[in-house]
N, C-alpha and C positions, 0 to 999 in steps of 0.2 A: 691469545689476546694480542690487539695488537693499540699500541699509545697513539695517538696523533695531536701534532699543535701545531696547530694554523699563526703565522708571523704576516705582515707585511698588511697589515688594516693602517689607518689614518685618515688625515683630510684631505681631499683632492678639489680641485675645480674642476668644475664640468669641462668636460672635453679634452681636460689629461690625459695620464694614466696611473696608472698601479700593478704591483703585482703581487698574489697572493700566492702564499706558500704553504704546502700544506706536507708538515714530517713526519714519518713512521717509526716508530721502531718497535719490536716484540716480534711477533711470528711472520715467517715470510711475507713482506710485504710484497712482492714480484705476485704472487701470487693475488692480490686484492683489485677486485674494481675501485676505485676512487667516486666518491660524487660530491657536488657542492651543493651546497643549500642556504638560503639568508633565511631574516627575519627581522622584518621592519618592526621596529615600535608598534603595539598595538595589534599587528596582523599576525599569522598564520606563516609556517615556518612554509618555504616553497621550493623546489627542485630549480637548481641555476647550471649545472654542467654535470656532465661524468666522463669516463675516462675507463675503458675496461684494461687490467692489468697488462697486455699486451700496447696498445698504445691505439690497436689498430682500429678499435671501434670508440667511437666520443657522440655525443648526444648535446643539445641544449636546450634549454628553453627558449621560445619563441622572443624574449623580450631582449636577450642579450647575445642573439644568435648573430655573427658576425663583427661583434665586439670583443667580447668575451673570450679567445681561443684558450682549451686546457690543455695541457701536457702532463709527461712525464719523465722523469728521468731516475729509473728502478736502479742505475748505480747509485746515486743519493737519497735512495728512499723519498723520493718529494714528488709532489704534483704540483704542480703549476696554475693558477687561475691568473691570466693575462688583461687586467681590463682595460681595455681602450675607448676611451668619450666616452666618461663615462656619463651621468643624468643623477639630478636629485633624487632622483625617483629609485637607483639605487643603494642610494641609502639602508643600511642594515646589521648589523649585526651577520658575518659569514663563517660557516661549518664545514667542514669536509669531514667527510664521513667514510670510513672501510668496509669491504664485503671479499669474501673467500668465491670468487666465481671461476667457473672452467673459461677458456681461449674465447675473447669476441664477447663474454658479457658484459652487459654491466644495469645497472637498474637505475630506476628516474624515482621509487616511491622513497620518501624520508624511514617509512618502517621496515623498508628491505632492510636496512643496514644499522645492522649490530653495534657497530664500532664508531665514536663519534670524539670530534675534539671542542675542544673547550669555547673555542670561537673567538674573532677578532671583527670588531667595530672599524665597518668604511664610513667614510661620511662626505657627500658629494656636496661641495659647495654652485651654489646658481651663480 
């Protein structure tokens, strides 16, 4: 098993930033892909970043690609969601979610991954 709680949600204006955090703890985390996910009011939960346990493979989705950069840092058990300018349109409720994968993986579907935290509310002011 592995716990995760996502900290660092709030208001921002468009074109701040933020940073999301995302903590582990239970079974080796070193060992876990990371991925982020939202979910606006009303929509459909969608893939926003990943991060394969190693650091050296990361993915985004096309809408926050170049904004958005993720990290990790496996001595604090935390992942990282960096958001920079960000857009109402990010608005959402954000998850980060854990998966046991081998060197260089990491997955983009929401039902790859077993392991999910509880979620923290951004909310982009125009």
């Amino acid at each position: 098993q592995v716990q995760l709680v996502e900290s660092g949600g709030g208001l921002v204006q468009a074109g701040g930033s933020l940073r999301l955090s995302c903590a582990a703890s239970g079974r080796s985390f070193t060992s876990h892909a990371i991925g982020w996910f939202r979910q606006a009011p009303g929509k459909e939960r969608v893939f926003v970043a990943a991060i394969s346990w190693t650091g050296s493979s990361v993915s985004y989705a096309d809408t926050v690609k170049g904004r958005f950069p993720i990290s990790r840092d496996n001595a604090k058990n935390t992942v990282y969601l960096q958001m920079n300018n960000p857009k109402p349109e990010d608005t959402a409720v954000y998850y980060c979610a854990a998966r046991a994968g081998a060197f260089g993986r990491l997955w983009v579907g929401g039902d790859d991954y077993p392991y999910w935290g509880q979620g923290t509310q951004v909310t982009v002011s125009s």
